[in-house]
C-alpha positions in Angstrom: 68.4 105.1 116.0 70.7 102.3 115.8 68.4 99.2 116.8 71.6 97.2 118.8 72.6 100.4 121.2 71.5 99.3 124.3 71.0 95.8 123.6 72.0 92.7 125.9 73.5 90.1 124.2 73.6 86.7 125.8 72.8 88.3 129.3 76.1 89.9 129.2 77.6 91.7 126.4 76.1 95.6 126.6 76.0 97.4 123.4 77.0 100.9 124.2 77.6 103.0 121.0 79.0 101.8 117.4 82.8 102.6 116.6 82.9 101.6 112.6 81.4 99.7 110.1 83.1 97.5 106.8 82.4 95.6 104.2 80.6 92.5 106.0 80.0 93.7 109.7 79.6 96.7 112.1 81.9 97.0 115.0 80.2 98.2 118.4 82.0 99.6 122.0 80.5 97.1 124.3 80.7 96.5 128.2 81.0 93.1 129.5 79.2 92.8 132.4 80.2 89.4 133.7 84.4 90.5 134.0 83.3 94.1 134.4 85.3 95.1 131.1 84.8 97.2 127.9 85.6 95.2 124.4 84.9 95.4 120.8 82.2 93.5 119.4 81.6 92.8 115.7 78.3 91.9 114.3 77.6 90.1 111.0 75.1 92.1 108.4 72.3 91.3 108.0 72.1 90.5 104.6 75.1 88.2 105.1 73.8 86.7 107.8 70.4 85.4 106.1 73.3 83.1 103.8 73.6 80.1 106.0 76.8 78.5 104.3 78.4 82.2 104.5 76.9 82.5 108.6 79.1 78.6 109.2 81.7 79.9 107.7 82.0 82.8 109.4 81.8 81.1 112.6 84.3 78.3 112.3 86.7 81.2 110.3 86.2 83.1 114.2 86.3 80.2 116.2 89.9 79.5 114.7 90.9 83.1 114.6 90.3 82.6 118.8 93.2 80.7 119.0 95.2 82.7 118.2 97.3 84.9 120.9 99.8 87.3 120.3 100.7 90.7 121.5 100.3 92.1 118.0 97.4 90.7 117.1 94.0 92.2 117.8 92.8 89.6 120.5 88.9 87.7 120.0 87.4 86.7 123.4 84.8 84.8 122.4 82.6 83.8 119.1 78.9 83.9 119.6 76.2 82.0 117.1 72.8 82.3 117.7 69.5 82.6 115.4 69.7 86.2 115.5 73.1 87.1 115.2 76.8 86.3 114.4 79.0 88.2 116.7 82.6 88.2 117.5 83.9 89.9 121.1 87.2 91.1 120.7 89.8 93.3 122.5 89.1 97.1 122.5 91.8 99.1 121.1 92.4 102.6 122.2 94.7 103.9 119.6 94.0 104.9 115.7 94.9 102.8 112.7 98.3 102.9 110.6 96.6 104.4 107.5 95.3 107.2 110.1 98.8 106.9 111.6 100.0 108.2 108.6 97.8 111.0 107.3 98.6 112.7 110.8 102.6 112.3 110.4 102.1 113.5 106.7 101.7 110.2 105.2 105.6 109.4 105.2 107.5 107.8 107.9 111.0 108.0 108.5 112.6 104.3 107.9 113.3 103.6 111.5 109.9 103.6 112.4 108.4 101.7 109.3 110.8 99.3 110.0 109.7 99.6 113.7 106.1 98.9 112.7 106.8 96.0 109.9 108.7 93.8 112.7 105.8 93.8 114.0 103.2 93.1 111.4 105.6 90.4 110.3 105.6 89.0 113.5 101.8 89.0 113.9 101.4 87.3 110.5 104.0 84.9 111.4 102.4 83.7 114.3 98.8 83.3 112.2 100.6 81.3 109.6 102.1 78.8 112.0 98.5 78.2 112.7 97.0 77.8 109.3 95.6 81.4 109.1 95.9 83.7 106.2 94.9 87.1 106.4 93.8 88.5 103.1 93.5 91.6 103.9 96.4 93.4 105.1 96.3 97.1 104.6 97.0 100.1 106.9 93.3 100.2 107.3 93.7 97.0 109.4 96.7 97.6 111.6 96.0 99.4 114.9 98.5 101.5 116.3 98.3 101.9 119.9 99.2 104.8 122.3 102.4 103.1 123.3 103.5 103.0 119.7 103.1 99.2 119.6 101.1 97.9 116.7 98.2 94.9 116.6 96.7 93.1 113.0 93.0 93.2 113.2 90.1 90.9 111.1 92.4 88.1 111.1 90.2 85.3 109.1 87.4 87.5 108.2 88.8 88.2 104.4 89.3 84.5 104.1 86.0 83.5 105.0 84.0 85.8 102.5 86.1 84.1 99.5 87.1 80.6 100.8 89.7 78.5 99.4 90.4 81.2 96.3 90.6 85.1 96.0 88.4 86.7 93.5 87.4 90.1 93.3 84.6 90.9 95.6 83.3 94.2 96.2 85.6 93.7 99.5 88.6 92.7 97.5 88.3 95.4 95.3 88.3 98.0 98.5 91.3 96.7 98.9 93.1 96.6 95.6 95.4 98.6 96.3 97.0 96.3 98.1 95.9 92.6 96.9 98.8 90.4 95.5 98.8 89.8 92.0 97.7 86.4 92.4 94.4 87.4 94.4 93.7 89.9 91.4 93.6 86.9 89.1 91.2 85.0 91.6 94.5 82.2 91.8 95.1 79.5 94.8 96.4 81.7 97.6 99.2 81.6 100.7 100.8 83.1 103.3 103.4 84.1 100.9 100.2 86.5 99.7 100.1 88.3 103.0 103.8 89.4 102.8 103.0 90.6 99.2 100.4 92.9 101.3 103.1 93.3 104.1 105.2 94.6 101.2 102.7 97.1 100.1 102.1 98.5 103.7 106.3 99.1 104.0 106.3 100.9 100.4 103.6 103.2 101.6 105.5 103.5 104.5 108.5 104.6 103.0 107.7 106.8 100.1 104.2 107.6 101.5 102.6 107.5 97.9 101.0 103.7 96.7 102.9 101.3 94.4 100.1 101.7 91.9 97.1 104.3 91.3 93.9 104.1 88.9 91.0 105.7 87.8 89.2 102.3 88.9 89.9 99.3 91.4 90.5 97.1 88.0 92.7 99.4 86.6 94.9 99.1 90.0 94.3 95.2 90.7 95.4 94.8 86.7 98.9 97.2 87.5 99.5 94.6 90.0 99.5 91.6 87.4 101.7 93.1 84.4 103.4 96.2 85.9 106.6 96.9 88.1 106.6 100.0 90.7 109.0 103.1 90.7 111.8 101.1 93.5 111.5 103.2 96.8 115.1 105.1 96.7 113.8 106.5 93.2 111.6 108.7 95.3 113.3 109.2 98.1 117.1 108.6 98.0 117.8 108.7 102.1 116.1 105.3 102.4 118.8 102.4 103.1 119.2 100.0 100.0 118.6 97.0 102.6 115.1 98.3 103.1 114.4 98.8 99.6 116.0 95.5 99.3 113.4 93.6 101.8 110.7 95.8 100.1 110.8 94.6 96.7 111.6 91.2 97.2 108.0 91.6 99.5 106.0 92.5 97.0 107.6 90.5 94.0 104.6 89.7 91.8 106.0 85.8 91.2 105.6 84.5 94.9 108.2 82.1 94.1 110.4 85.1 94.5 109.4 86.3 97.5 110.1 85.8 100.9 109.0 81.9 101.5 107.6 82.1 105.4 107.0 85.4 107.7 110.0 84.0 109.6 112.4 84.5 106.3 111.4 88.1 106.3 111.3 88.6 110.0 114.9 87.5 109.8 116.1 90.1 106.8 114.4 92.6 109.1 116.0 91.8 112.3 119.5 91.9 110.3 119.0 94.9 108.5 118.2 96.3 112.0 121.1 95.1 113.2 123.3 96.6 110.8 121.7 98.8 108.2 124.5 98.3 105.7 124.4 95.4 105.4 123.7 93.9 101.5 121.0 91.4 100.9 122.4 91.1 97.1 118.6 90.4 96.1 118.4 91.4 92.1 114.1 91.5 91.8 112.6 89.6 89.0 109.5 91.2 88.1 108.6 88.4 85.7 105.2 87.1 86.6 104.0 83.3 87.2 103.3 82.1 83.9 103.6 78.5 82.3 104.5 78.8 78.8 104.5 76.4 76.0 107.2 74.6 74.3 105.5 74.0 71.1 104.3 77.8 70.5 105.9 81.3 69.5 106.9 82.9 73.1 107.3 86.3 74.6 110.7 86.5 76.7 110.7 89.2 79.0 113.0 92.1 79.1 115.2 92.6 81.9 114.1 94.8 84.1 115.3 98.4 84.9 114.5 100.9 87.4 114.7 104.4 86.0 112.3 107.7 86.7 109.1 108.3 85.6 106.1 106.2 85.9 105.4 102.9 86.6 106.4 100.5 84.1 105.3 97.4 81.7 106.6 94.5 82.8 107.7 92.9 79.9 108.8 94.0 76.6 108.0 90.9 74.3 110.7 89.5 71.6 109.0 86.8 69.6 111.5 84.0 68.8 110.4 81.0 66.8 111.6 77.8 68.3 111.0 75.7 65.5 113.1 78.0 63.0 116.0 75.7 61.5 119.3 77.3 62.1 120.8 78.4 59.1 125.1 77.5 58.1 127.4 78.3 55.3 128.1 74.6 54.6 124.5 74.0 53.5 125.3 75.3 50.1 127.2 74.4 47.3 130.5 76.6 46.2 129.8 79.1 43.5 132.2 80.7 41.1 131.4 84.4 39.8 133.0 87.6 37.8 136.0 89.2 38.9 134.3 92.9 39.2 132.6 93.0 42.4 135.8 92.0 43.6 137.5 95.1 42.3 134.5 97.2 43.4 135.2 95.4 47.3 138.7 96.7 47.1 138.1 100.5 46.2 135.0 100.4 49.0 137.4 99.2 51.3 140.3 102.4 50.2 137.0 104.6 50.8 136.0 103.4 54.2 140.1 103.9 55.2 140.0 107.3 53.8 137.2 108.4 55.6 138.0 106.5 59.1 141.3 108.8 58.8 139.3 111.9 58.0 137.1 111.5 61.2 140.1 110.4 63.3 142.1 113.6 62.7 139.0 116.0 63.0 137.6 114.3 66.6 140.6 113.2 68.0 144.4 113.9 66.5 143.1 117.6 66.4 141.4 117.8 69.9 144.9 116.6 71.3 146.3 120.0 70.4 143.8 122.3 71.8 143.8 122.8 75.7 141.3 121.1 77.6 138.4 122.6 79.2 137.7 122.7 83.3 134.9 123.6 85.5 134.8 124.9 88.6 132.7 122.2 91.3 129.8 123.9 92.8 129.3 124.4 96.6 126.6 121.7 97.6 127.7 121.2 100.8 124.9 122.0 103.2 122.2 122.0 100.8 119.3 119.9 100.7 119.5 117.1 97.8 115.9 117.8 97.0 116.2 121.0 95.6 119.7 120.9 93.8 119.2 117.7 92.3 117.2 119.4 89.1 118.7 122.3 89.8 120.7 123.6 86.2 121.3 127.5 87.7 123.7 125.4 89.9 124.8 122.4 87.9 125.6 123.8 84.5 125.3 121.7 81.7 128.4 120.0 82.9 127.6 118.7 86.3 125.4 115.6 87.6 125.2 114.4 91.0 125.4 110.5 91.8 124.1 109.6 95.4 126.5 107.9 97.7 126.1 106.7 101.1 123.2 108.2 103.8 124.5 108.3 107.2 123.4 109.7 110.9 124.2 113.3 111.1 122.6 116.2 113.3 121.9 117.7 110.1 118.0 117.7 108.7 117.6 114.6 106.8 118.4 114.6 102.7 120.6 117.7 103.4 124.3 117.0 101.7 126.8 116.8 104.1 129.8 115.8 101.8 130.8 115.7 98.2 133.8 114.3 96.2 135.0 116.7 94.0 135.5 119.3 96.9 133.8 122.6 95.8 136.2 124.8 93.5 137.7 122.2 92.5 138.4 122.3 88.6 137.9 119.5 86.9 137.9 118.5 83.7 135.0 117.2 80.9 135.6 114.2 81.3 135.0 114.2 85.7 131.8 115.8 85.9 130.5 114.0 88.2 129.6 114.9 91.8 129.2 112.2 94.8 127.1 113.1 97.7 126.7 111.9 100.9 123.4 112.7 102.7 122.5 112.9 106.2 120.1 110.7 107.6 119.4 112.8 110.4 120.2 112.1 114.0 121.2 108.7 114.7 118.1 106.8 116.3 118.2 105.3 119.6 116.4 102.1 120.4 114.1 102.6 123.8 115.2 99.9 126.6 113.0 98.0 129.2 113.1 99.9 132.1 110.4 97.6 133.7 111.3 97.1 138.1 114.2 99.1 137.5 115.1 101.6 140.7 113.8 104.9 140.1 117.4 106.7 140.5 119.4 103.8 138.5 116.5 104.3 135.6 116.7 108.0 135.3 120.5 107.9 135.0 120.5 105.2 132.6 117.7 107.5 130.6 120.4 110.5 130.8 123.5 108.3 129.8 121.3 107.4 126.6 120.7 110.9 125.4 117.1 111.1 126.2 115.2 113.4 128.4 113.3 111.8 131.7 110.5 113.6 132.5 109.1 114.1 135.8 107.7 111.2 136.9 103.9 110.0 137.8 103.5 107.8 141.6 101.0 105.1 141.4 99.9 101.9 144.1 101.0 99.1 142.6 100.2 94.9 143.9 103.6 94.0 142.4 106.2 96.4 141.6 108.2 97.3 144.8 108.1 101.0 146.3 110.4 103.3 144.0 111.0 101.1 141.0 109.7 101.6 137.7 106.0 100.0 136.6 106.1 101.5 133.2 107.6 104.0 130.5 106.3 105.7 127.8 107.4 105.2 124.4 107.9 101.6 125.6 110.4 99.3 124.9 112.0 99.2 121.3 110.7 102.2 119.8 113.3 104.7 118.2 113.8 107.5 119.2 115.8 110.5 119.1 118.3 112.3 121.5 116.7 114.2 123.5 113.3 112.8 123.4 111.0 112.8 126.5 110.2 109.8 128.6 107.6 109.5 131.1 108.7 106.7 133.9 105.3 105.6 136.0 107.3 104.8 140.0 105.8 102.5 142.3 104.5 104.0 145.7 104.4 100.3 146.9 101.3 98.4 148.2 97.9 100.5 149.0 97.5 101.0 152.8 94.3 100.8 153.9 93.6 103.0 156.5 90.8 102.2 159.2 89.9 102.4 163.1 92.1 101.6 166.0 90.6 98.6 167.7 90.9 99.1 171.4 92.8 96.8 173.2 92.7 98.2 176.9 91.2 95.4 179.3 92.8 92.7 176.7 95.9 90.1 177.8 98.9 91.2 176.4 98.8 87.6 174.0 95.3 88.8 173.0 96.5 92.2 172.1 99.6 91.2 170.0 97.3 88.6 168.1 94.6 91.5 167.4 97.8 93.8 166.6 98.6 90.8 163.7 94.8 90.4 162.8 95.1 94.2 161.7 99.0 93.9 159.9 99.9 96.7 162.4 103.2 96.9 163.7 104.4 96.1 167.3 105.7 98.8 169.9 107.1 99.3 173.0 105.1 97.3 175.7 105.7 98.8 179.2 104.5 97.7 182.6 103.1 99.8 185.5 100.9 99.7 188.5 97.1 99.5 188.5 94.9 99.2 191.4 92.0 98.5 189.2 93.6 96.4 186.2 94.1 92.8 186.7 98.1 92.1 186.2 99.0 91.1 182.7 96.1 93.6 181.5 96.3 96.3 179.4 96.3 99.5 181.0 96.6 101.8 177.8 97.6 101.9 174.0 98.6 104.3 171.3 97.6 105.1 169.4 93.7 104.7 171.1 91.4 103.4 170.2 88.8 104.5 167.1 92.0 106.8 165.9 92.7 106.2 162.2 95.6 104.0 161.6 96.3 102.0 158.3 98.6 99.1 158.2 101.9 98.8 159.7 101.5 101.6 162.2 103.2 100.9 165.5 101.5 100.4 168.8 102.5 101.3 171.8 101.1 99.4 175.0 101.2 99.4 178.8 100.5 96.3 180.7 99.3 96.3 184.7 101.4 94.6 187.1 98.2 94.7 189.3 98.5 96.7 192.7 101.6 98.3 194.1 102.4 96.3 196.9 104.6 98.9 198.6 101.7 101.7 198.0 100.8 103.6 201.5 97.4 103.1 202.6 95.3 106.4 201.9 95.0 109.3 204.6 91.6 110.0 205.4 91.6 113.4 204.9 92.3 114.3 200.6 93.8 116.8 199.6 93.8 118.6 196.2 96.8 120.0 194.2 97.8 121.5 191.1 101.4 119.9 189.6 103.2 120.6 187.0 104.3 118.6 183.9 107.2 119.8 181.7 106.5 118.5 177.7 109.5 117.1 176.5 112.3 119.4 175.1 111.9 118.2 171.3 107.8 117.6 171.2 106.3 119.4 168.5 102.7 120.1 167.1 100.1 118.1 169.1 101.2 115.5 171.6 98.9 113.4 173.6 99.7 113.5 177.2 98.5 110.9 180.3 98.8 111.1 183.5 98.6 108.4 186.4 98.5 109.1 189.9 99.4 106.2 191.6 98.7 104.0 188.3 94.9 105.9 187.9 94.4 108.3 184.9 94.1 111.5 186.3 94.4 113.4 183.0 94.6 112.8 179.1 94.6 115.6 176.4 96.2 116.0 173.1 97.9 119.6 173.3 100.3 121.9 171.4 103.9 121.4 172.3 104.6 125.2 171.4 101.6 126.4 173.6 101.8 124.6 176.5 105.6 123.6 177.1 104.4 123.2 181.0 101.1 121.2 181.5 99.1 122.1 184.6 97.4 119.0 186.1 95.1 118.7 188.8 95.5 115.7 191.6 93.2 115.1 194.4 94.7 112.5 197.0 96.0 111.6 200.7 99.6 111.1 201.8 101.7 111.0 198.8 101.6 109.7 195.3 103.4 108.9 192.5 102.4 110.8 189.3 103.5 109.0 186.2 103.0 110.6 182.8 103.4 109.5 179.3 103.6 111.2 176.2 102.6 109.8 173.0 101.9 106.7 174.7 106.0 106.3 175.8 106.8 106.9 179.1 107.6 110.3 180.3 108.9 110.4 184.2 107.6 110.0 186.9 107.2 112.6 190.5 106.3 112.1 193.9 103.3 114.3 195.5 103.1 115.2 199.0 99.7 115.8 199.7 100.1 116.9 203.4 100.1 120.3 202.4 97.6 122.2 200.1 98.6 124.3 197.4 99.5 128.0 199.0 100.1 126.6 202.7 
């Protein structure tokens, strides 16, 4: 069993189950138990950790790594050294990483989302570098992508401290080699400008969903990244916009004097290509590696470089010159007189050469002018996909190539051909064999807006307007967002999508009520009351006054709701204040008499309604009964003389009668 699940580090960090383990450390689920929240904890190996310069190094690499704060990058909460361990807490990410990203889409992406993801790798690297940070180790394997579809850089620091200053390959270098710059493969002085290299990498993969460079061994790759040059990305796939191969390449030139200079430089190509996909970097890559080369000594020129199919390719093709090689003129010799023959023999060479010249002019050309000229009928490749009729010679003849032209947003599945120039049946001639294309790059993307406190209504029409498809939409309580606007969407803000795509909008049911018991207020002044309504952020009713023989004026008689009902906050109450005796009341009859009377519910009441009744400002009667059942509500009365029944319902006043109680009921 793992010895750490279970553990309590520091008297707050509990180890609950591992998630991974790499090169230098295993990575743990942990709760912390002081903020009550789960994070991501990363503890040094043991065998590292008995190397106390590597253990320092480790720590002051964190420590600076825990400055750093950005919503793409992986966030550290706190570095921990102690004589056991070397620990890092860090941010738990629900989601799965790019590389895994990737197998599950089928290892290609479609260009709008790579570039979607590289903003934002470029962007986290940007912000590390303005800090002095270099990562070392980008690779899919290292970029999380999160349910929301935004991405965060992990292990930023951790590749620099297990090589310092300079790269060499390290068993974790070489797990990486697939995409380590070519200055890290020679265990040279390394930048940021070795990161974008990486970056680079990660976008080809992207793209093409294949590697720049493959090897039966991780020196056979980290050597293809010194002295050879990649297939270009449109050589496998066509559709993808030269701009982006553009940005690519220049990425992951192997001189990083020809790539991009800052994370900023590239972040700016990226934001401009998104802009406007056409638009033309005029970058021309030079695939010529740093070297320093010496004056005094034979030198190998490179060849310029050419992107054509096949494999990958050596990056130079040497052509020894000699610089020390005297040039060589006519003038440094003397005049010379000779016999007249090779002269003559000159003359009838030259006769021959004419002669034959002639010969081969009227055979390949003079005679061709007479005979008619062959044409060919253009094939229908309209509405095919390029893939398969690019090889294809059933279709194509022997006559007919096809030359790719533009790629452009179409409903059509991408790759398929939507155009070409000749029409089909066209005849042409030898001489115009060639077919243009233009491709369709599928439905034209749209880019996912901040619907963030918008009104619910306003935010699903502006959803429809776009194209896309709102979905029914999930209520929660929410501290800030007001009642009926938007807390959140999913796909969030700036990822592309496609018309028609489904979005789920989060709407605010406004602050949590909390529901509790009346308080009763009966027996309370009115001023007490209304500060014991506030006490409890109820609301404030109607306040009526009546008679009471028994309640002190400026009392409260009754309430509603009453008391130990369950109310939450902002109900309204309803209260009735004495006004103490009624001075014009009749004195009572010695004799009392009981009657039955009769109360009508009111014309509109439905479901259960509270009635009270006061006789002569006494309750005589208070039930809660069913307005259907009992539209007329017998009450019982006992008194002398007459009296004046008041009834409420609901706690709002009713009507009043008088009752005669000289006469019993039935006399």
């Amino acid at each position: 069993m793992d010895p750490y699940i279970g553990k309590l580090l520091d008297n707050r960090y509990e180890i609950l189950e591992p998630v991974g383990t790499g090169g230098m450390a295993r990575v743990y689920k942990a709760r912390c138990h002081r903020l009550n929240r789960l994070v991501a904890i990363k503890i040094l190996r043991e065998d590292l950790a008995q190397d106390a310069e590597f253990r320092r190094r480790f720590h002051d690499e964190s420590q600076a790594v825990a400055m750093l704060s950005h919503p793409n990058i992986v966030a550290v909460y706190d570095v921990s050294r102690s004589s056991e361990l070397e620990y890092i807490v860090m941010e738990l990410i629900d989601g799965i990483n790019l590389k895994q990203y990737m197998q599950k889409k089928g290892s290609k992406l479609n260009w709008r989302e790579a570039l979607y993801f590289i903003t934002q790798i470029v962007k986290a690297l940007g912000h590390a570098h303005s800090r002095g940070i270099i990562h070392r180790d980008i690779k899919p394997h290292n970029i999380m992508v999160l349910r929301d579809g935004s991405v965060k850089v992990a292990d930023f620091g951790i590749a620099r401290v297990a090589s310092g200053g300079h790269s060499t390959l390290t068993q974790e270098a070489l797990g990486s080699v697939h995409y380590i710059s070519p200055e890290q493969a020679r265990g040279s002085h390394i930048d940021e400008r070795s990161d974008l290299y990486s970056a680079g990498v990660v976008l080809y993969e992207m793209l093409t969903g294949r590697l720049p460079f493959e090897g039966d061994s991780p020196v056979a790759v980290a050597i293809q990244h010194i002295n050879s040059i990649p297939l270009s990305p449109r050589e496998i796939d066509p559709t993808i916009p030269e701009a982006l191969e553009a940005i690519t390449m220049k990425a992951m030139a192997p001189n990083p004097d020809n790539r991009y200079s800052s994370a900023d430089e590239m972040l700016s190509d990226l934001e401009e290509f998104r802009k406007n996909p056409d638009v033309n970097f005029e970058y021309h890559p030079d695939f010529s590696p740093e070297a320093e080369l010496d004056e005094d000594r034979t030198q190998i020129r490179p060849a310029p470089s050419s992107y054509r199919s096949g494999g990958q390719r050596a990056a130079h093709a040497p052509v020894r010159e000699n610089r020390r090689e005297r040039d060589y003129t006519p003038e440094d010799e003397p005049p010379r007189r000779g016999p007249v023959w090779p002269v003559a023999l000159a003359a009838a060479a030259v006769l021959l050469f004419v002669g034959l010249v002639f010969f081969f002019l009227w055979n390949s050309v003079f005679s061709g002018l007479l005979k008619p000229v062959d044409t060919y009928s253009v094939p229908t490749l309209v509405g095919k996909l390029y893939e398969d009729v690019k090889d294809n010679t059933d279709l194509l003849g022997e006559h007919f190539t096809i030359v790719v032209g533009e790629t452009v947003a179409d409903d059509s599945e991408p790759g398929t051909i939507i155009r070409q120039d000749p029409e089909e049946g066209k005849k042409v001639t030898a001489q115009s064999t060639e077919i243009t294309i233009t491709l369709s790059g599928g439905q034209e993307m749209i880019e996912m807006i901040d619907l963030t406190n918008m009104e619910f209504q306003e935010a699903y029409n502006t959803l429809v307007e776009m194209g896309l498809k709102p979905l029914t939409p999930e209520y929660e309580f929410s501290e800030e967002i007001e009642e009926n606007h938007v807390i959140s969407h999913t796909p969030m803000e700036g990822v592309p999508l496609s018309p028609g795509d489904e979005v789920q909008l989060v709407v605010s049911k406004g602050k949590e009520k909390k529901t509790f018991e009346m308080p009763n207020l009966v027996g309370m002044t009115l001023e007490r009351a209304n500060t014991t309504i506030d006490t409890y952020n109820l609301g404030h009713g109607r306040v009526e006054e009546a008679f009471d023989e028994e309640i002190p004026a400026g009392q409260v008689i009754s309430q509603y709701p009453t008391d130990s009902t369950e109310v939450s906050e902002g109900t309204q109450v309803n209260l009735i204040v004495s006004k103490g005796p009624d001075p014009d009341a009749q004195p009572p009859e010695p004799t009392e008499v009981t009657k039955t009377v009769y109360v009508d519910m009111p014309g509109d009441a439905e479901g259960l309604v509270n009635v009270r009744v006061l006789l002569d400002g006494e309750e005589v009667f208070n039930q809660s009964l069913d307005a259907t059942m009992s539209a007329r509500v017998p009450v019982t009365v006992t008194g002398t003389g007459t009296g004046t029944l008041t009834y409420y319902f609901d706690g709002e006043y009713g009507g009043s009668m008088t009752v005669d109680f000289s006469q019993a009921d039935g006399t």
